[in-house]
N, C-alpha and C positions, 0 to 999 in steps of 0.2 A: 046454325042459329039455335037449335033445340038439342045441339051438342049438348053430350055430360061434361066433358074434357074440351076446352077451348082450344082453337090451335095455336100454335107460337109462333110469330111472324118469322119469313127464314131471313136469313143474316145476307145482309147485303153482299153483292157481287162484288166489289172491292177488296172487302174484310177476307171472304174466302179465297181469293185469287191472294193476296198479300199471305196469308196463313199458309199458303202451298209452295209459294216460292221461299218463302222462309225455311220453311221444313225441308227442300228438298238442297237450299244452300247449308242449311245446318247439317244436317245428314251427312251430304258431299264433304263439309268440311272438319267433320269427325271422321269421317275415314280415310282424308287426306293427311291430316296429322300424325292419326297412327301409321298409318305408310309412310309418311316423313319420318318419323321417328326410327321406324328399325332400319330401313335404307341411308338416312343420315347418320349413324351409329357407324358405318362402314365409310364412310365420306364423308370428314368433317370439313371440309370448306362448302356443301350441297347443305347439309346441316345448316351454317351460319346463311346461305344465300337464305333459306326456307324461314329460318329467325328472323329476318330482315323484312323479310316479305309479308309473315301472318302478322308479325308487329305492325308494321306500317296498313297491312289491309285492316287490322283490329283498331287501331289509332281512326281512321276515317270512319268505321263504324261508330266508333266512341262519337266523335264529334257530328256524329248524321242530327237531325232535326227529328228524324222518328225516334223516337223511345223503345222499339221494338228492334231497333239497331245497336241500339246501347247494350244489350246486355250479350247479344254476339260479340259485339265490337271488344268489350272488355275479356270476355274469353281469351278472342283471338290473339289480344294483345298480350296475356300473363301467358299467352300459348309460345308467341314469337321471344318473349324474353326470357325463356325458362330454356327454351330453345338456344338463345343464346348465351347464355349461362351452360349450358348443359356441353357446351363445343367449348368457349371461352373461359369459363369461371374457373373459381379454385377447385383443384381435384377433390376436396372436399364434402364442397354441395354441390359436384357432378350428378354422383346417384340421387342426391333429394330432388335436383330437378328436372331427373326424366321422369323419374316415379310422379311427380307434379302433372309434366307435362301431359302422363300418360289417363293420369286422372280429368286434367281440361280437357280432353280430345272425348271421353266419356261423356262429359257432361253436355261440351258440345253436340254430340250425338245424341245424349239422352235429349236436350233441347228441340232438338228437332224431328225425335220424334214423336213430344208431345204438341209440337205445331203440326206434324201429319192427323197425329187423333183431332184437333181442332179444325184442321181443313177437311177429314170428312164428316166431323156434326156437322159445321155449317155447311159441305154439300148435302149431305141426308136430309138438310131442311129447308132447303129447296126443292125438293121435291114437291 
């Protein structure tokens, strides 16, 4: 009451439970890619399966109802098609689109983990 500095209400249980699974699906899925990536380089029909797949899991992110879905979602998806491009396409823009992919799988990691730094403010303010 006779604080100098007010406190700041902490961030609802929800928000931070959502910011943690996010983070730790993002995480997971930045360093699944790059593991995809140098193992499917040596096995390209596992390659094309794993195209098929981060596509298709990036597609239902895109179309989720959260908006906090959407922008994983679309990762994942230029992730799976770059993927298959990178086994399928022209020998051409083979190399542009590992080097692509190798940069989505970055970012997806970077993604997540600035939801970890967001899921411990809001644990830290609950305290």
């Amino acid at each position: 009451m006779n604080d100098i500095v007010p406190e700041k209400e902490p961030v609802p249980t929800n928000i931070v439970a959502k910011h943690g699974v996010t983070a730790i699906g993002q995480i997971a899925g930045g360093i699944l890619f790059l593991i995809m990536h140098i193992f499917s380089a040596r096995l390209p029909p596992l390659g094309i399966v794993f195209g098929l797949l981060g596509g298709g899991i990036g597609l239902s992110g895109m179309l989720s109802k959260d908006p906090a879905d959407k922008k994983p979602g679309v990762i994942l998806f230029i992730a799976g098609v770059l993927k298959l491009i990178f086994h399928v396409g022209p020998p051409v823009i083979r190399p542009f689109a590992g080097s692509l992919l190798t940069i989505a799988s970055l970012i997806l990691l970077a993604l997540g983990i600035f939801n970890g730094i967001k899921f411990l403010k809001g644990l830290n303010s609950r305290k």
